[in-house]
C-alpha positions as CSV (number, residue, x, y, z in Angstrom):
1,X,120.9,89.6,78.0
2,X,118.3,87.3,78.6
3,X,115.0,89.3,77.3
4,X,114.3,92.9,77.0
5,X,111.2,92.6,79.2
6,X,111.2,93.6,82.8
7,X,108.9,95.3,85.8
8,X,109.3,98.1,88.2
9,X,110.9,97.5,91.2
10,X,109.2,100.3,92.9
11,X,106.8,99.7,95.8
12,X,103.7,101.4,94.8
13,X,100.4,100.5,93.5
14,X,101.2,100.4,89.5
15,X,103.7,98.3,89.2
16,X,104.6,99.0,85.6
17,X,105.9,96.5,82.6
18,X,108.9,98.1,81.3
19,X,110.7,96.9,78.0
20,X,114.7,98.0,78.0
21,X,115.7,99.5,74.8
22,X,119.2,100.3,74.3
23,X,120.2,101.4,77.5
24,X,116.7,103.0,77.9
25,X,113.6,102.5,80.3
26,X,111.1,101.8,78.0
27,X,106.9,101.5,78.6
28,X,105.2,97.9,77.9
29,X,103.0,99.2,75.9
30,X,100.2,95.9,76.7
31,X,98.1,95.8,79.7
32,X,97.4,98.5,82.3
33,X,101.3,100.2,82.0
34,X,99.5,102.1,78.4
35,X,102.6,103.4,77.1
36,X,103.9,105.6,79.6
37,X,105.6,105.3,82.7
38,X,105.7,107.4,86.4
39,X,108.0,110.2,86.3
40,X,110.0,107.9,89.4
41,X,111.0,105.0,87.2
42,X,111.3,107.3,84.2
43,X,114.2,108.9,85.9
44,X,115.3,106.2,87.8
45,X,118.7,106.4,86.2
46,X,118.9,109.8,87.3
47,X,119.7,109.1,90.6
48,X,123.2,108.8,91.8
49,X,123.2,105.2,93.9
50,X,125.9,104.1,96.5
51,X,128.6,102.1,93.9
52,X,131.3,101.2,97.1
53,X,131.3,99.2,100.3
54,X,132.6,100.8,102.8
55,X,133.3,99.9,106.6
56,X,133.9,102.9,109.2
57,X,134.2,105.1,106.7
58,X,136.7,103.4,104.4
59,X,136.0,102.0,101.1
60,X,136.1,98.4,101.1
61,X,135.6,96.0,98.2
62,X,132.8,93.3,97.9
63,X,134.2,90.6,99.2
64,X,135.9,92.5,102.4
65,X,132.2,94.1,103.1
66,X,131.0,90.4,103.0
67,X,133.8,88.7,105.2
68,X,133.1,91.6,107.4
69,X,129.7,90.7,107.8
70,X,130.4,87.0,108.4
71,X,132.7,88.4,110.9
72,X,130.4,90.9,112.8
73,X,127.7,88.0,112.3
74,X,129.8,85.2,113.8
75,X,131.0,87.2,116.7
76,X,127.1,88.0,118.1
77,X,124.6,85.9,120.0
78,X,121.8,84.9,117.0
79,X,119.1,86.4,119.6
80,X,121.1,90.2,119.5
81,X,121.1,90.2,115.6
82,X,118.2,91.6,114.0
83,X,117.2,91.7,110.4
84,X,114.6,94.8,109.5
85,X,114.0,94.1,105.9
86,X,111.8,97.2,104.2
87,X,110.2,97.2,100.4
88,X,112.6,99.9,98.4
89,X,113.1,97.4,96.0
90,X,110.0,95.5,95.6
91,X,110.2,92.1,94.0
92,X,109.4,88.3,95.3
93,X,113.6,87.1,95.7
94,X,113.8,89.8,98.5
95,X,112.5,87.9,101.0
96,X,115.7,85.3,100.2
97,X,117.5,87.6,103.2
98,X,114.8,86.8,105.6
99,X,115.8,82.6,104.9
100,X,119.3,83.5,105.8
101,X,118.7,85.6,108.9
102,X,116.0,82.7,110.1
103,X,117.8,79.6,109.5
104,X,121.2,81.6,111.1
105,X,118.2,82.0,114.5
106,X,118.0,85.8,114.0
107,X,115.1,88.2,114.9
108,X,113.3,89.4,112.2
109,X,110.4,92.1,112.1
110,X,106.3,91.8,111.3
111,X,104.5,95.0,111.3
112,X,104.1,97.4,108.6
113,X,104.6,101.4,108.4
114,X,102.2,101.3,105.5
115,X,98.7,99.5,105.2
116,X,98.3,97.3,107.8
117,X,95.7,99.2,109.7
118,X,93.4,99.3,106.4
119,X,94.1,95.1,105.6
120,X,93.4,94.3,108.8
121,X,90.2,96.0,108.4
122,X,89.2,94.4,105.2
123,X,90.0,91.3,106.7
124,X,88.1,91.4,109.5
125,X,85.0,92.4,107.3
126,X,85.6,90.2,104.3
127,X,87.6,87.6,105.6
128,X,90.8,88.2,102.8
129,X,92.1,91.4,100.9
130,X,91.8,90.4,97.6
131,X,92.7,92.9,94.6
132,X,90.4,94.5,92.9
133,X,92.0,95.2,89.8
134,X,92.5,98.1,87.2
135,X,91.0,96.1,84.2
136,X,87.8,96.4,86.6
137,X,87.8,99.4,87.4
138,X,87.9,100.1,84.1
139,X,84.5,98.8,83.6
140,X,82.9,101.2,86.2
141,X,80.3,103.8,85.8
142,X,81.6,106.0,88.8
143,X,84.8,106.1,90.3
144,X,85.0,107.7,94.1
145,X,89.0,108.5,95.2
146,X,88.6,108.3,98.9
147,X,91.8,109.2,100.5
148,X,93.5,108.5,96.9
149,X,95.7,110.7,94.7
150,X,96.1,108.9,91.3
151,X,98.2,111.7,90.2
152,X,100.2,110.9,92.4
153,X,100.1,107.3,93.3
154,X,98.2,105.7,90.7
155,X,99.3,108.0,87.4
156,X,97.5,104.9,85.3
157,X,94.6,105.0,86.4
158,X,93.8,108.6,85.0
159,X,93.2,107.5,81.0
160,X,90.4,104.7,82.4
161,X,89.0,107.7,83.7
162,X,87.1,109.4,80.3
163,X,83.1,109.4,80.4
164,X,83.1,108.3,84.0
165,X,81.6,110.6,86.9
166,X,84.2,110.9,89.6
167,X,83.9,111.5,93.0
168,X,86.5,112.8,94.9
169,X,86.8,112.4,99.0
170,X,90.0,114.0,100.9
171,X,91.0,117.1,103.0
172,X,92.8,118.6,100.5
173,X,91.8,119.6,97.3
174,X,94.3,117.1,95.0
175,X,94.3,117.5,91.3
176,X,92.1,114.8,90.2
177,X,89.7,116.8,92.9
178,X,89.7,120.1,90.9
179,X,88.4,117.6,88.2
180,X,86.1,115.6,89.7
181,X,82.3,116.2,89.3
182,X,82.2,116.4,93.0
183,X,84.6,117.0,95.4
184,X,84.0,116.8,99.3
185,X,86.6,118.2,101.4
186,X,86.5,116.4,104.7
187,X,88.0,117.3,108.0
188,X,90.7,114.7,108.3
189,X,90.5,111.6,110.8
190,X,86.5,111.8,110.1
191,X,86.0,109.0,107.4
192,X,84.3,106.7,109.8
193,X,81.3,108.6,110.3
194,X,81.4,109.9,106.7
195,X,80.8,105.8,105.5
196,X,78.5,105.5,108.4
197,X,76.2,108.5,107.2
198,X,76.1,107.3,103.9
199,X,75.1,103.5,104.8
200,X,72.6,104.6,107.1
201,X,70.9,106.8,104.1
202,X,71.2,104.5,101.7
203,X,68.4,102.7,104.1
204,X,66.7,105.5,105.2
205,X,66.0,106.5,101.0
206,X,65.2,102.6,100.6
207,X,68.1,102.2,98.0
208,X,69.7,99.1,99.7
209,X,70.4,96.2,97.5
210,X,68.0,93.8,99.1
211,X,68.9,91.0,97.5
212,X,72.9,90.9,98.3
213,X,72.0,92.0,101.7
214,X,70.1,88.5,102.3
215,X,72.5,86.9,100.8
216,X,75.6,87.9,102.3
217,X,74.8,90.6,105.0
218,X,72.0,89.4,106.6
219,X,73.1,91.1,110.4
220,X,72.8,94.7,108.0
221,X,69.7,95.8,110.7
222,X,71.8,95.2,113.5
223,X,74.8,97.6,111.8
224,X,71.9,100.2,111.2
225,X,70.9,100.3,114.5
226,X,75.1,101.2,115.1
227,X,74.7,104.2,112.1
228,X,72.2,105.5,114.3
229,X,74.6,106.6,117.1
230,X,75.2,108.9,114.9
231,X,74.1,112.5,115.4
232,X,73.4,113.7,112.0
233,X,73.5,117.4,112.2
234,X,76.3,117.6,114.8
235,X,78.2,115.0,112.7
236,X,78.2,116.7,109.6
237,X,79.3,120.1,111.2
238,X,82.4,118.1,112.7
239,X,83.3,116.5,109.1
240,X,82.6,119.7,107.5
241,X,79.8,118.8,104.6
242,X,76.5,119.3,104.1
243,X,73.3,116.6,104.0
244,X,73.3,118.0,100.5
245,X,76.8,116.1,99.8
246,X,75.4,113.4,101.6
247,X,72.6,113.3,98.8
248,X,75.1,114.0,95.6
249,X,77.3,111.2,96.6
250,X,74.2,108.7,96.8
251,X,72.3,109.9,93.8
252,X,75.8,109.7,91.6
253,X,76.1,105.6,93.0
254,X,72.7,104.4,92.7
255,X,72.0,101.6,89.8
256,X,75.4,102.4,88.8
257,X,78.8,100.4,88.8
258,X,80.8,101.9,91.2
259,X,84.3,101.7,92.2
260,X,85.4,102.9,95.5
261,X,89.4,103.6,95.3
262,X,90.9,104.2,98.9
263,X,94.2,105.8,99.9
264,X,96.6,104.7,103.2
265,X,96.2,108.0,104.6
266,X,92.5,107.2,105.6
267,X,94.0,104.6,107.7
268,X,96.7,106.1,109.1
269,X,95.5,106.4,112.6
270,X,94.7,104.0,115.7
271,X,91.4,103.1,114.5
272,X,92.0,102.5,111.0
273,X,91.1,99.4,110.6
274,X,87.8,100.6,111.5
275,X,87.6,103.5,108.9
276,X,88.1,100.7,106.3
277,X,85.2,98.0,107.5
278,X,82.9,100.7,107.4
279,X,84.1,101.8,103.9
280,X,83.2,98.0,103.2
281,X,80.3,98.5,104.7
282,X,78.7,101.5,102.4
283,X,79.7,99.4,99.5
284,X,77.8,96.4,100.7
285,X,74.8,97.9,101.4
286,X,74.8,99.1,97.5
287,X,75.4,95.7,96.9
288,X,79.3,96.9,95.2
289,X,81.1,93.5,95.7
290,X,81.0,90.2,93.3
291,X,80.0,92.3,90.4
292,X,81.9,93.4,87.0
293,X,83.0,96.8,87.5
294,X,82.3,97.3,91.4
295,X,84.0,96.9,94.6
296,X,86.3,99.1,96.9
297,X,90.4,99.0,96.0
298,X,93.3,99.3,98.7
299,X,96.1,97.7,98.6
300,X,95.1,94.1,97.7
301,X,97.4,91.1,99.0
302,X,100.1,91.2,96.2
303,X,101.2,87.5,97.7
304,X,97.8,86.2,97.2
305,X,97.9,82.8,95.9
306,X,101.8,82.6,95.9
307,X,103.4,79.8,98.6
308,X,107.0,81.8,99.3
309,X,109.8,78.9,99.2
310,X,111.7,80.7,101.9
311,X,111.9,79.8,105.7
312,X,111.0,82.6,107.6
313,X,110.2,81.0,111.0
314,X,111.4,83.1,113.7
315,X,110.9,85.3,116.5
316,X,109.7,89.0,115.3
317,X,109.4,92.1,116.5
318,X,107.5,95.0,115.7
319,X,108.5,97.3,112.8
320,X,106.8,100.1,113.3
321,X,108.6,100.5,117.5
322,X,111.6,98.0,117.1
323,X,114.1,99.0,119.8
324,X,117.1,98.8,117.7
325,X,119.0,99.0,121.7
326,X,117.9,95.5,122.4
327,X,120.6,94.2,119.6
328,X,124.2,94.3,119.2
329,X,123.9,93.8,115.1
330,X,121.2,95.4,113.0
331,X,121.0,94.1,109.3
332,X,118.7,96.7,107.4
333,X,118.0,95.8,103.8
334,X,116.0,98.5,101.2
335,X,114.5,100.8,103.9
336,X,115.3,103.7,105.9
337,X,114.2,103.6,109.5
338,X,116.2,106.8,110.5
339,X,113.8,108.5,107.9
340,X,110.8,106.4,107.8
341,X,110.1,105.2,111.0
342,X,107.3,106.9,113.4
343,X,109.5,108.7,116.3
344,X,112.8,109.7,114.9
345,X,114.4,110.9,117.8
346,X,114.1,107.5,119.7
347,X,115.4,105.2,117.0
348,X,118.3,107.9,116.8
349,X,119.1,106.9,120.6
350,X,118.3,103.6,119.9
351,X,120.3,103.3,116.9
352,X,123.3,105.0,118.4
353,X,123.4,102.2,120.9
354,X,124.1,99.3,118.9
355,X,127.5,98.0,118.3
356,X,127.1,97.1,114.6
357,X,124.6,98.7,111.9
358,X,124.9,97.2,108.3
359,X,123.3,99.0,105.4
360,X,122.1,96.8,102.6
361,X,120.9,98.7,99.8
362,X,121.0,101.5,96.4
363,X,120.7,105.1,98.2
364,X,122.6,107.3,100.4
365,X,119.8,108.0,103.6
366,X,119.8,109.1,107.2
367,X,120.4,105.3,108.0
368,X,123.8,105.0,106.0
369,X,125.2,107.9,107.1
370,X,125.3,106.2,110.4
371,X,126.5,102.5,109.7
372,X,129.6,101.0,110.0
373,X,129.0,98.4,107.2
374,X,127.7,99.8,103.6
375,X,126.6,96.9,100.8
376,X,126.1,98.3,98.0
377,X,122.9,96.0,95.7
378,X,122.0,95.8,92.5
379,X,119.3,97.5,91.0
380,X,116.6,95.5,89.1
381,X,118.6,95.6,85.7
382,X,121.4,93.3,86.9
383,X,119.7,90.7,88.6
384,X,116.6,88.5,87.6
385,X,113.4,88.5,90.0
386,X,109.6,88.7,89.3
387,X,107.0,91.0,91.4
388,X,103.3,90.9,92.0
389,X,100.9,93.8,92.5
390,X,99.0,95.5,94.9
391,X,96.1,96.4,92.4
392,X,96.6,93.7,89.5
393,X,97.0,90.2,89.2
394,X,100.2,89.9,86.9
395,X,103.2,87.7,87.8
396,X,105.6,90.1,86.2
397,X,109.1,88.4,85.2
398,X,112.2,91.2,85.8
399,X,114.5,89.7,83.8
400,X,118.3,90.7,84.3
401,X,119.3,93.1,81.5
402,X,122.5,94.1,82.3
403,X,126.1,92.6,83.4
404,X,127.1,95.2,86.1
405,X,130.4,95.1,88.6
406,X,128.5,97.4,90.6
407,X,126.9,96.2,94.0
408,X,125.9,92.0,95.0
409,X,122.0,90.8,95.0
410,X,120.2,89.5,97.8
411,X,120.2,86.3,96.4
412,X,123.5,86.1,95.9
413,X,124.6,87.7,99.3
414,X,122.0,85.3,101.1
415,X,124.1,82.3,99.4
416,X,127.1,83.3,100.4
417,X,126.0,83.8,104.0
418,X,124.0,80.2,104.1
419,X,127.5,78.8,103.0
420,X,129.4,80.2,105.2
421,X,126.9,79.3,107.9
422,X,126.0,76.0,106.7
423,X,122.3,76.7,105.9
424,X,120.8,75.1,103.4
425,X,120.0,76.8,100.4
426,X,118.7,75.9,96.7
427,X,120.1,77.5,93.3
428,X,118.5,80.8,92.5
429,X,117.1,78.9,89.1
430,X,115.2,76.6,91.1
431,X,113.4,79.7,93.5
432,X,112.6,81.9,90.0
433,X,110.9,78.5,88.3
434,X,109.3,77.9,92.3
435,X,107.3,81.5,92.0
436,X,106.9,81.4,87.9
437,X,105.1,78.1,88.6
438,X,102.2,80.2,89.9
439,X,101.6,82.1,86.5
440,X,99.3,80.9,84.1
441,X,99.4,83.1,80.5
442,X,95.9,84.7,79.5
443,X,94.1,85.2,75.8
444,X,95.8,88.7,76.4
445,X,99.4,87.7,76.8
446,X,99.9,88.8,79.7
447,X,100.8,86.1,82.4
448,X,98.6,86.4,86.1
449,X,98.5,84.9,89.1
450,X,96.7,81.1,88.5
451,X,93.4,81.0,90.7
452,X,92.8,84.5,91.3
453,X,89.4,85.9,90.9
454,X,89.5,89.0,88.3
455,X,86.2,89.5,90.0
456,X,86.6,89.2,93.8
457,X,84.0,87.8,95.6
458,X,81.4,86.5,93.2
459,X,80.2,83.8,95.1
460,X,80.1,85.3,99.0
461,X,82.7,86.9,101.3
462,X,85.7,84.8,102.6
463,X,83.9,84.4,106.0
464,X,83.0,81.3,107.7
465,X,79.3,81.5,106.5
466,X,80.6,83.7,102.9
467,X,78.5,87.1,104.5
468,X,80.1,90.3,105.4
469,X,81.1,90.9,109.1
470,X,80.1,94.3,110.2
471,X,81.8,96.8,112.8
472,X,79.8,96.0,116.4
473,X,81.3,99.4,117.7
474,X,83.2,102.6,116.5
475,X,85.0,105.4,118.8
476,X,83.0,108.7,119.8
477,X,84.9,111.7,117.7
478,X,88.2,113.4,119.6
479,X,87.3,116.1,121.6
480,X,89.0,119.3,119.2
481,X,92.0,121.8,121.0
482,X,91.8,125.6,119.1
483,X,95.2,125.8,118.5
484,X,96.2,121.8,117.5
485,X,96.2,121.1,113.4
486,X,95.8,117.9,111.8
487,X,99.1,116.0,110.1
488,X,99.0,114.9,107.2
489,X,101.6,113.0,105.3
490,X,100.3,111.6,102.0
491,X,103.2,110.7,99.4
492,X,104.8,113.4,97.1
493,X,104.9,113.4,93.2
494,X,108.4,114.0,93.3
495,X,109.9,110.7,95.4
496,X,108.8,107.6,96.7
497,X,109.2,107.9,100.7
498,X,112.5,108.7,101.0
499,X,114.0,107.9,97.9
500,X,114.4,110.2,95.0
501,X,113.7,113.9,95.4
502,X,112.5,114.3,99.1
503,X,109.6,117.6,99.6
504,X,111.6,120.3,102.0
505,X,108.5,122.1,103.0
506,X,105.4,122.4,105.3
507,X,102.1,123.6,103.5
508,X,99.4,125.6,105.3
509,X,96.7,127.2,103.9
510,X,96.6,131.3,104.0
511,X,94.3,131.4,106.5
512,X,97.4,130.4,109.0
513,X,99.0,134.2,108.6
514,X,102.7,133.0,107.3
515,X,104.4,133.7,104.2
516,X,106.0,131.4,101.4
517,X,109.6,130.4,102.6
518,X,109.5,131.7,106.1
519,X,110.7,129.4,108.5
520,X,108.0,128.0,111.2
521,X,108.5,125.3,114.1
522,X,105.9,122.1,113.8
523,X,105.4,120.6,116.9
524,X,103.7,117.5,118.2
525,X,104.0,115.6,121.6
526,X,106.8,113.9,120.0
527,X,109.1,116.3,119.1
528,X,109.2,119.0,116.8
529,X,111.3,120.1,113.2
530,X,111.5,123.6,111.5
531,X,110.7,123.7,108.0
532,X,109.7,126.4,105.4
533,X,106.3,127.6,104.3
534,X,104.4,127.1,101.1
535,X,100.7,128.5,100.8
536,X,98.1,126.6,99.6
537,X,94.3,126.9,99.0
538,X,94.0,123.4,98.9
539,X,94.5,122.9,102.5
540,X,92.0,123.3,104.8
541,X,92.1,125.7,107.9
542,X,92.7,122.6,110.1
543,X,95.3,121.1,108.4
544,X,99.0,121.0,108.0
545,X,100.6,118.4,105.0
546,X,104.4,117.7,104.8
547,X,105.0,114.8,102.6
548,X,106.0,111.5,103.7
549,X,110.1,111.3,103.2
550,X,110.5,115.0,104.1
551,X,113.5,114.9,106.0
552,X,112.3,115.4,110.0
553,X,108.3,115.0,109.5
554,X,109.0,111.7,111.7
555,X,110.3,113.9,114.7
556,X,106.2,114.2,115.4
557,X,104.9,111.2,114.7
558,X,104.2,108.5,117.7
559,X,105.5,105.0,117.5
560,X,102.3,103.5,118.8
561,X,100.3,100.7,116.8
562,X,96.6,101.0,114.7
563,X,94.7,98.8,116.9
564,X,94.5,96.4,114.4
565,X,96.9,95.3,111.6
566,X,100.4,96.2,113.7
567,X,100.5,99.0,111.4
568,X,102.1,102.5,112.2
569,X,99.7,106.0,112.4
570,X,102.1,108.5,111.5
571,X,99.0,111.0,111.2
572,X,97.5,110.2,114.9
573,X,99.0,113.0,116.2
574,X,98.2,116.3,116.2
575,X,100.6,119.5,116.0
576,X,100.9,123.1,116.6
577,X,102.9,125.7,114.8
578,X,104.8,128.7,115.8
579,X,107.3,131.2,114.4
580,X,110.7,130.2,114.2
């Protein structure tokens, strides 16, 4: 055992220091982690995880899984294998796959079924994504959750929260929304015109922060003049406020540091990208970027400031519609497609079409229980990586902790491949020392990413002329259909997608007419699933939620692309409901 000190491998915003005490998952009880952990790592053991290879059915040992691979790999063109590499286990060393399946002259996939939508947004407006991290938003005055369930997603958040007014922005009335000091319960899909509202006020009550504005978003009259498309009173009917909330909202902001946390299921549709500029956009005209305590958080680039050793050239195809049909191998390392992916029933027929599907990973899913080829991997205990962070700027070292006969790495199974194929590849030491070179240790002992702002932005946007880029044009609201709801499919408490303890229900508010546990059809253009019914007064009337990783919810979802950022918009469509 090498150190007791190790990371989550979980993909979600936290990303937790963990110290391993006697067999047990312990908190690091420095930096942002605070001595406690998510109730997903905290019973990660919990979980039973796939301990044999098997082929066809059969159980296999290790090295027959791998000499079957090399077989299956040897005896396909390189153009009809395809690798489709998800994030279940999060870490830098995953991407080591990716160098095998390039250098071998495989297809591999760009796209995401997450966040693009919302980084290609903050791109566009900023010119980079850059974190803005907890130790900063720690220093705020006012914190505003728009789209954003810390409970949920963010558990560490909630102690930074004490003697700061919180403002809460969703369609559905989350925990951290029953105590906020004001909650605004929008109609979903409506965000855009929300931030539109509240930049165009924030000029009309003369509260813009002149000075920034000069400085780094001078075209700000020209994006007023946009605002003003903007019916007022017709607008705020659609979203479902009042001018009154308008008001609160501004009043709780002005000369205050603010923080504006967002959520992926704000950008979840075709014009995300759009929803997240013009969340940009409110915070620039308060003047919320390049100062301590302010800004707006997503997902920041985790790989900012890191150069990835790995060799990754070659062709892609989309993740979010890949058509599994057009290849005779599929390779599919730490994700799920059969479960995740937008439009289930396609990449079923897909699926069913191609000769050889391998399964690369810890858990039992829709997608193994269709592959001929199983490999079983190692969990982040038994194998040495280090991760970044969506919404800090640690370089976190997971040091192996335990020996383990149990499943192969993707290091390890990427060496053997290169080998066998003749593609070059360095010793694992040399990759680890290649991303730990990008650490530098702080006063606090923690170590971070060298050359990374803790405040972004101080001295202008990443832009060609350092000023923010504003949205030129928006789309006119969706014309509404009495009996179509909104989807919604934000993550659950109890698993991670689909891993852990998947939701089994659809929840409605009363208003709908059906009872707890009665059995309704959900139905989109798509296709359609029957799940049971919870109640819930947290919903609105317009609204139906089933959690992302309930088993079906991808039936209705459309496989079309944000129209920025490649990402997927699993809540773009709307569905109607029926009895059984």
């Amino acid at each position: 055992m090498k150190s007791s000190i190790t990371a989550c491998p979980l993909d979600c915003y936290d990303a937790c220091g963990i110290v391993y005490d006697d067999g047990k998952l312990m908190p690091f009880k420095d930096g942002h982690t605070n001595g406690f952990l998510c109730p997903h790592i905290n019973h990660y053991d919990k979980y039973e995880r796939i301990e044999k290879a098997r082929y066809k059915g059969a159980e296999i040992s290790m090295d027959e899984a791998l000499e079957k691979l090399q077989e299956i790999l040897s005896s396909t063109l390189k153009s009809e294998i395809l690798h489709y590499r998800g994030s279940g286990n999060f870490a830098l060393m995953q991407e080591v796959t990716d160098h095998f399946f390039a250098g071998l002259g495989a297809v591999l996939t760009d796209g995401t079924l997450c966040d693009g939508a919302g980084e290609a947004g903050i791109i566009a407006g900023r010119g980079s994504n850059k974190n803005m991290p907890f130790s900063e938003i720690e220093k705020s005055d006012v914190v505003i959750f728009w789209g954003r369930n810390p409970h949920t997603t963010s558990s560490h958040l909630l102690p930074i929260l004490k003697e700061k007014k919180v403002i809460v922005i969703d369609p559905v009335k989350t925990k951290v929304a029953k105590m906020a000091d004001l909650f605004v319960q929008i109609k979903p899909h409506t965000d855009i015109f929300l931030a539109l509202l509240l930049a165009r006020f924030v000029h009309i009550n003369d509260t813009l922060d002149e000075e920034f504005i000069e400085k780094y978003a001078s075209e700000f009259d020209e994006y007023y003049e946009l605002t003003q498309g903007v019916r007022i009173k017709t607008t705020l009917e659609n979203i479902g406020i009042t001018l009154g909330d308008i008001g609160d909202i501004l009043s709780m902001c002005i000369d205050k540091k603010v923080a504006i946390v967002c959520g992926v299921g704000i950008q979840k549709y075709l014009d995300g990208a759009d929803v997240m500029r013009a969340i940009d956009a409110f915070a620039v005209s308060l003047g919320m970027f390049g100062k301590e305590g302010c800004g707006v958080a997503y997902l920041g680039n985790s790989k900012e400031g890191i150069e990835s050793p790995f060799n990754t050239k070659s062709k892609k195809v989309s993740k979010v519609n890949t058509a599994f049909d057009d290849f005779k191998t599929v390779f599919i390392q730490g994700a799920n497609p059969l479960g995740q992916m937008p439009d289930t029933q396609r990449v079923k027929n897909a699926m069913q079409r191609v000769e050889n599907v391998v399964y690369f990973g810890l858990y039992e899913n829709e997608t193994s229980q269709i592959a001929d080829l199983i490999i079983p991997a190692k969990t982040f205990l038994e194998k040495d990586d280090l991760r970044t962070s969506y919404s800090h700027n640690g370089l976190m070292l997971m040091n192996k902790q335990i020996e383990s006969e149990i499943g192969i790495s993707e290091y390890d199974l990427a060496k053997r491949m290169c080998e066998k194929f003749a593609i070059e590849i360095k010793d694992e030491s040399e990759y680890l020392e290649h991303f730990k070179n990008f650490g530098v240790l702080k006063i606090n002992g923690c170590v971070e990413v060298e050359n990374r702002d803790t405040v972004a932005y101080k001295n202008g946007f990443d832009t060609k002329d350092k000023e923010f880029i504003f949205l030129e044009e928006f789309d006119s609201p969706q014309e509404e259909k009495e009996d179509e709801l909104y989807l919604l499919t934000p993550k659950s408490s109890k698993s991670l997608n689909s891993q852990f303890q998947r939701e089994q229900y659809v929840y409605l508010n009363p208003s709908q007419g059906f009872l707890d546990e009665e059995e309704i059809t959900i139905s989109s253009e798509n296709g359609s699933l029957v799940l049971k019914v919870k109640n819930s007064e947290d919903l609105r009337e317009d609204s139906v939620l089933i959690y992302s990783g309930t088993e079906g919810v991808n039936n209705l979802t459309s496989s079309k692309h944000s129209y920025e950022g490649k990402s997927a918009v699993f809540q773009e469509n709307k569905v109607k409901i029926s009895k059984k």
